[in-house]
N, C-alpha and C positions, 0 to 999 in steps of 0.2 A: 400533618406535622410540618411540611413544608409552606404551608400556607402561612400556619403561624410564624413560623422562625421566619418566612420573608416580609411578613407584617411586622412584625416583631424589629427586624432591621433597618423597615421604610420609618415606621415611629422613630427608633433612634435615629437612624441619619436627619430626619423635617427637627428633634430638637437641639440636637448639636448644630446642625447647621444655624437656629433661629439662634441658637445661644452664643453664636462664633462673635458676637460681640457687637454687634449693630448700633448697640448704644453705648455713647462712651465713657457714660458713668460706669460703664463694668470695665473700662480700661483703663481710665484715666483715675486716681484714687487722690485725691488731697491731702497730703500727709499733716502739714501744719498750714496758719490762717496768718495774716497779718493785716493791716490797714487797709492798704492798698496792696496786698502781692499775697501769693499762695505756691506755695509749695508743693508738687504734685508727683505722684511715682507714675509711671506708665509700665506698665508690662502686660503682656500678651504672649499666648503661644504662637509658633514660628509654624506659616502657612506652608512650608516648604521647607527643602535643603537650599543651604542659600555660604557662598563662598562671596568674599572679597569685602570693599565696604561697602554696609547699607546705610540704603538711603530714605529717610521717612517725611515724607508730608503730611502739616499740620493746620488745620484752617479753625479760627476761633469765632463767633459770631460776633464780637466787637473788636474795633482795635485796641491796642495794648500797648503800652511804653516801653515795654524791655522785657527779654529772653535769656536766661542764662541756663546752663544746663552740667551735670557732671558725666563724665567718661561719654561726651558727644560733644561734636561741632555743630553749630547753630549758625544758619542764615536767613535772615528774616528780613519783614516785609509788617513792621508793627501797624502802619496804616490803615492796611489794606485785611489785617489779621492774620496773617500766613507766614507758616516757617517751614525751614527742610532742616532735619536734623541728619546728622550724619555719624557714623561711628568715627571714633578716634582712631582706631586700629582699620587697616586696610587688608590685614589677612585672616578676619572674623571667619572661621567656621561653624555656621550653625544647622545642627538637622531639623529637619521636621520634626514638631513636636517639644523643641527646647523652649524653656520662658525665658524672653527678650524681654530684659527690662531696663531703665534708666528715668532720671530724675529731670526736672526743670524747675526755675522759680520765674514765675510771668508777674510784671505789675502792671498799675493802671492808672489813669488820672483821678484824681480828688472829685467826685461829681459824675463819675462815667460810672457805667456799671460792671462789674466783671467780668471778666472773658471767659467764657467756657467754650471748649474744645468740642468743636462737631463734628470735624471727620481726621481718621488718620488712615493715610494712607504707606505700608509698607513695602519697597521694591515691588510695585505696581498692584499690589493686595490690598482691599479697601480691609481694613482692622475695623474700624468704628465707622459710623456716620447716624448722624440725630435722628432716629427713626423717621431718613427716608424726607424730612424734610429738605427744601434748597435751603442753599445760607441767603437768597434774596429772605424767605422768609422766617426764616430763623430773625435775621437781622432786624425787619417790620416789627415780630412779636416783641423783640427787645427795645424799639426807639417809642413802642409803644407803653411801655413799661418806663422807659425813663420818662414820658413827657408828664406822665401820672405821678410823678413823685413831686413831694414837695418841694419848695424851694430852700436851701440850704441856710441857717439860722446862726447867726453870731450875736455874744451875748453885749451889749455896749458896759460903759464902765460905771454903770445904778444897775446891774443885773439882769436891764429888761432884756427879752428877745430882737433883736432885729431880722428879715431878710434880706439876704444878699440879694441883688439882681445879675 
């Protein structure tokens, strides 16, 4: 009986731990789409008790034009793909176990591709990260992806197609 109940235990703790979030499509959710920008909820359960304000780091595999966010402070690094979000409130008490959530709207240039979010990291808690891939090559699979796309087509003024260069 004890064999099972600790087998039993070791199964649950390998799929909760594989499910704590590794990928950050289970964190990250898209709520609405737009041209260029997307609207995206994050929430996550709280790895711990955690007093004061927190602080979350955000790494995206392209860069991105602009970050805005509600009930969080934002400071970013669009270039380079990276932001620290930060709580508004400074006397946030949260226990283990509460869902920590908050919104952002990210955009992006006309011609790039979209940024998606590969790793968060929470008061020093990796939350998400791209299964385990680096952002070097998260980054490759994506410039790979853009060089393969077409060239961007405007129509002249008899209808026909032209490419941009």
């Amino acid at each position: 009986m004890n064999t099972f109940s600790g087998l039993s235990s070791l199964i649950l703790v390998l799929i909760v731990g594989d499910a704590w979030g590794h990928n950050c499509s289970n964190v990250v959710e898209i709520e609405s789409q737009g041209l260029l920008n997307y609207l995206a909820n994050v929430s996550f359960i709280a790895p711990h008790n955690f007093s004061g304000e927190w602080v979350m780091d955000m790494a995206t595999d392209v860069e991105f034009t602009f970050l805005g966010g509600w009930s969080i402070w934002i400071s970013n690094n669009p270039t380079q793909g990276k932001a620290l979000f930060r709580s508004r409130k400074d006397d946030v008490e949260i226990k283990k176990g509460d869902l920590v959530t908050f919104r952002f709207r990210i955009s992006w240039f006309k011609g790039e591709p979209q940024p998606e979010v590969i790793s968060l990291v929470w008061d020093g808690v990796e939350i998400c990260a791209d299964n385990g891939k680096t952002v070097k090559d998260i980054k490759a699979s994506r410039a790979r992806r853009t060089v393969n796309r077409p060239p961007p087509q405007v129509h002249d003024m008899n209808g026909r197609r032209r490419y941009v260069n």
